[in-house]
N, C-alpha and C positions, 0 to 999 in steps of 0.2 A: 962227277960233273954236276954243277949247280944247274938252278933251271934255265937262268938266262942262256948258259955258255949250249945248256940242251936246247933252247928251240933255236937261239942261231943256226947250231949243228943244222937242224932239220928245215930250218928257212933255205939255206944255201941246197941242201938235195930235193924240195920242194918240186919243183920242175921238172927232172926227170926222177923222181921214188918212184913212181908205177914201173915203168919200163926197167929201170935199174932193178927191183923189186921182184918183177916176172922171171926174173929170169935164175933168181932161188930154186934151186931144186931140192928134194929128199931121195934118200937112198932107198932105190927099190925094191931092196931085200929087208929092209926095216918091216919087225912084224909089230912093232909097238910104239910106233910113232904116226900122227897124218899129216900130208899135207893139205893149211889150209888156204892154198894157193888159187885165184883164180874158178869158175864155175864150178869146179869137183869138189876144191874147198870147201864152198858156200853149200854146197847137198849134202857135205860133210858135218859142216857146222849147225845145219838144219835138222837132220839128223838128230848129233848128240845131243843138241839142245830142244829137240821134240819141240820146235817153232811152229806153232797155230798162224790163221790167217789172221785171228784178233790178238794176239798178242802186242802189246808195247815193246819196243826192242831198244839197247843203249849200245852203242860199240861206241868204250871207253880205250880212248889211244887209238882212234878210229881214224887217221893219217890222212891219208886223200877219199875216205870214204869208198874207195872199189867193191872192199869186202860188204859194205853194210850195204850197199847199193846190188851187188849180186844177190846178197840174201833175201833183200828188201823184194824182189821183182820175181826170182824163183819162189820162194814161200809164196806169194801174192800177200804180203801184210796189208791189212786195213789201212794202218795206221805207219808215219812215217817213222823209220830209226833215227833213233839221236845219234850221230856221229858227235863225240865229244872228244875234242886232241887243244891242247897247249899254245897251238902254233898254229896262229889265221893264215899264213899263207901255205900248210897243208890242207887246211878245209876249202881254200881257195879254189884248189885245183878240182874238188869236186866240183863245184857250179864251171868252172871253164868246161868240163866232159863233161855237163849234162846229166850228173849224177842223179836218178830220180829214183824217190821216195825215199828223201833222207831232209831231215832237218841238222844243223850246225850248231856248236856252240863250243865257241872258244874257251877254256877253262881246263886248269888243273885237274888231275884225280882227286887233289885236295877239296878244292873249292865247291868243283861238282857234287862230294858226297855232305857238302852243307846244303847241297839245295833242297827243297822242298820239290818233292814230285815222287809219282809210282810209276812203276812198271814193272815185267814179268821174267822177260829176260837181260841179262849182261853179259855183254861178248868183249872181254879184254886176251885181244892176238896181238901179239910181237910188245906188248907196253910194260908192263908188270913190274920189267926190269928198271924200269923209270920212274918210278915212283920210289920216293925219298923213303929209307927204311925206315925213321923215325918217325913219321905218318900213316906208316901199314896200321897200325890197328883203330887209329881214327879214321883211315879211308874207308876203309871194310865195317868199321860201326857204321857209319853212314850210308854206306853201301846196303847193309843189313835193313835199313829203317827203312828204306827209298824198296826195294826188293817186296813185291807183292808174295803172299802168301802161294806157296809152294813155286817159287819164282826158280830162276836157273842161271847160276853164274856158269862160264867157260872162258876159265883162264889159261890161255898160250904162252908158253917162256918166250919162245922167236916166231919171228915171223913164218920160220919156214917148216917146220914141224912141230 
């Protein structure tokens, strides 16, 4: 799927993705999968990614910002996560619910690992898979440069484990 045909896709589930979203489960006899679903998620992902209260934080493919907004508020972060997704009317849906201690920015995985800036963690859940293969190793160079020393990527195949 090209990028346009991909954020159409996601423009049209925009409105209800949370709700449709929540409602993912993981099999509870799973010993080597998590889900990072909802509050438990986010203590999960706080967790594995040993999140400080000063840490800089990115959630790339960051959709309606739920996830980086639970992190954001459980950890107590200083400083806000960058939700960065493709598609403004998924980041939209953050500011409609009040999503706090999240900044936005519309932009590719592409685009984003050209940007100039640091931070310490990166949180890519349920995206990965969308990003253009022929870009993986420009993204992730960029990625690498942006990434502070002793930084901490966590990448999720899907959304729901």
């Amino acid at each position: 799927m090209d990028q346009n045909a991909l954020n159409n896709h996601y423009k049209d589930l925009a409105e209800n993705y949370d709700e449709s979203f929540s409602k993912l489960t993981v099999d509870s006899e799973a010993k080597t999968k998590f889900d990072f679903g909802g509050e438990n998620g986010a203590r999960v992902i706080i967790k594995l990614m040993d999140i400080k209260r000063d840490d800089r934080m990115v959630d790339l493919g960051a959709g309606t910002c739920k996830t980086a907004g639970l992190v954001a508020n459980l950890a107590g972060l200083k400083y806000p996560v960058l939700c960065v997704d493709p598609v403004q009317e998924m980041l939209d849906i953050a500011e409609k619910n009040n999503v706090e201690n999240i900044e936005t920015m519309c932009s590719t995985a592409e685009d984003f690992a050209k940007q100039d800036m640091k931070y310490d963690k990166l949180l890519i859940k349920g995206a990965v898979h969308h990003f253009p293969v022929n870009k993986m190793r420009e993204i992730f160079t960029g990625i690498k440069k942006q990434l502070n020393d002793k930084g901490v990527i966590l990448i999720n195949k899907s959304g729901a484990n």
